[in-house]
Structure formats: structure tokens, C-alpha cells
C-alpha positions, 0 to 999 in steps of 0.5 A: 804661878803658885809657890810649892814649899818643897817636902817629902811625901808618899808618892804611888799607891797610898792608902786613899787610892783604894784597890784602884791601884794599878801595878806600875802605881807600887809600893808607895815610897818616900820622894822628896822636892825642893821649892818650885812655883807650877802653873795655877792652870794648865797652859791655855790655848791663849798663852800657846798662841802668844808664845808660838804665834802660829797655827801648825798645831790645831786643837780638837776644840779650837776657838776655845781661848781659856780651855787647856791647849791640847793636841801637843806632844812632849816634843811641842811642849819642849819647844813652847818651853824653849820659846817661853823662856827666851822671851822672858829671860825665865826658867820654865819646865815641865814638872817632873812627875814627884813634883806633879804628884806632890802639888797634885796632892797639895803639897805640906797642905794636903788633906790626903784626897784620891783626887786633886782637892776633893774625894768626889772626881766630878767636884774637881775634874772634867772627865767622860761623866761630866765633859758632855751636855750644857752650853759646851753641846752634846759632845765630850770635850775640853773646859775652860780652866778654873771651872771647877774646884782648887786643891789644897794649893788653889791649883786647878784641873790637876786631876781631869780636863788633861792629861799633863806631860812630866819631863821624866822618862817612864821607868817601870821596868817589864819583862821579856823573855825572863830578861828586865828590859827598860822601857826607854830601848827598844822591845823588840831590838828594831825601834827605838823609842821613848816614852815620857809620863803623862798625869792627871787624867782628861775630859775623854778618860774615867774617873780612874785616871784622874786619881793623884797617883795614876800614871799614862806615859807615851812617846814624845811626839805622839799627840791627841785631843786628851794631851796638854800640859802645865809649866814649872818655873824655878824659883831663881827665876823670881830673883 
């Protein structure tokens, strides 16, 4: 786990992202965090498979012990989290998405990149231009973690390899029939779902979405080859 010094930051669509912007990305705003550590890489299916001991979720490139555990929805990681801190007596979390966004842009130590560490995707990311070919085969797929270049934080695979899940509710508010509606109750009246946010970009997506201030969002239990996700510890765990 890598020590965040908590701060205040821009967080959206600052000035680096370009016009790649999209809507629900504005205004950029003020956020501020407090201290907290975050995983120097995302869960890998090695620590899934010593925390959950079981093969109910398959991952689309199993076998693969030092890549990113995917296949697993925010419900699965809840339960990972829940495991994993009853075996160690810690606090782990998902990151909330100020939290991933600051680290993501590295923190009181950022150089102000559009992706985490680097203004070249491909020196810090795994995406649809680089995930394919070499020793991995032909076809697109996860990496091992650590590969690439760190951010500021020496935190890796922030931006690409996969999308991560924040513990936040998406919150962007839409319109229908000239009424704002919160995207956490149901649109049509007749089903109820939430959907939480995902950052960071993956092996399947483009350049776009590895961007620091991009953001995805799903339901809880929806899951798929480009989802995993990265643990927060809370500092009085150190204690």
C-alpha cells in the first residue's frame, strides 16, 4: 500500500484534458481528501484467490496470477473487502472517486498529466492500441501489473489495463420530461437500480478513458472482462 498525503485539488475537467472532455466531466471543482494508503496495484487474481479461496468467479484470462482480477462486480468486491478485513483485522475500501482521482493524478506530487504519470497513454496504460500482440498472443487482453510506468505516487495501471470501481453512487443528474431525476431511482418508474462509478480505463477501451478525470459508472452487480478494481486502507489501520 502506498501512503496518500490528503489535499485539495481540481478534480473534472481541468485544463490538460484537452476538448476530450465529456459533460458529466464539468465544471472542474475543488475536492479535497484527507490522508489514506491505496494499493500500489490493482487487486491481482493471486490475492483474490487467497482471500476468496474459491473459483466461482472466472477471470476472461485466468491463469494469469500477477494480472488484475476482473470479471467482478462492485457486489464482489464488497464481499472480497469484507473477507479481507476479517482476516487481517484492518480497514480496507473501495476509494471513493475524489480519492482515485487525486491519487490518480498523483496526488500534492502531480505534474498535471491527462493520464496517470505520463501525457503518452501507451507509456502508462494498457488499452485497445497496445493490449494485443507480443508474448501475451494476438488477441487483446489483461497484463501483469507493474509493467508499465508509475505515476507521481509510484502507483501503477491507474490509467488502463482496468477499469476500477469507486465505492460512490454515480450522481450526474439527467433530464426527463423536463424533471431532474437521480440516476440512483428508477427512470421509468418500474426498476430499481444503482449504478456505482468505475475509473481509469481498460485493455478493451481507447485512449479516452484512461484519462485521470474520465468517468464509467454501472450497476452493482454487473460485471465483465474490463472491471476490477484497487483497495483503500484507512491509516488507523497502521496503528
Amino acid at each position: 500500500m502506498v501512503f496518500v498525503k490528503g489535499g485539495t485539488f481540481m478534480m473534472g475537467c481541468t485544463d490538460e484534458q484537452g476538448c476530450d472532455c465529456e459533460d458529466n466531466e464539468k465544471p472542474a471543482r475543488k475536492e479535497s481528501v484527507s490522508d489514506f494508503y491505496i494499493g500500489k496495484y490493482e487487486v491481482t487474481q493471486r490475492l483474490w484467490r487467497a482471500v476468496m479461496d474459491t473459483d466461482s468467479i472466472l477471470p476472461f484470462n485466468g491463469g494469469c496470477e500477477d494480472c488484475p482480477m476482473e470479471n467482478v462486480s462492485w457486489k464482489n468486491a464488497q464481499e472480497f473487502i469484507g473477507r479481507l478485513n476479517a482476516m487481517t483485522g484492518k480497514t480496507f475500501r473501495l476509494p471513493t472517486e475524489a480519492e482515485w482521482e487525486y491519487a490518480a493524478r498523483g496526488g500534492h506530487k502531480s505534474k498535471h498529466y491527462k493520464y496517470s504519470g505520463s501525457n503518452q497513454v501507451s507509456e502508462v496504460a494498457w488499452h485497445v492500441g497496445n493490449s494485443s500482440g507480443g508474448q501475451y498472443g494476438e488477441a487483446g487482453t489483461t497484463r501483469p501489473v507493474g509493467l508499465k510506468k508509475s505515476n507521481e505516487l509510484g502507483l501503477y495501471d491507474m490509467s488502463g489495463n482496468v477499469w476500477e470501481w469507486c465505492g460512490d453512487l454515480y450522481t450526474k443528474e439527467y433530464k426527463q420530461g423536463g424533471k431532474s431525476i437521480h440516476p440512483g431511482w428508477p427512470f421509468e418508474g418500474t426498476y430499481l437500480f444503482f449504478r456505482r462509478i468505475l475509473r481509469g480505463g481498460s485493455w478493451g477501451g481507447t485512449a479516452k478513458g484512461c484519462r485521470v478525470s474520465y468517468i464509467d459508472y454501472d450497476i452493482e452487480n454487473y460485471s465483465d472482462e474490463y472491471g476490477g478494481f484497487r483497495l483503500v486502507m484507512e491509516p488507523e489501520s497502521i496503528k
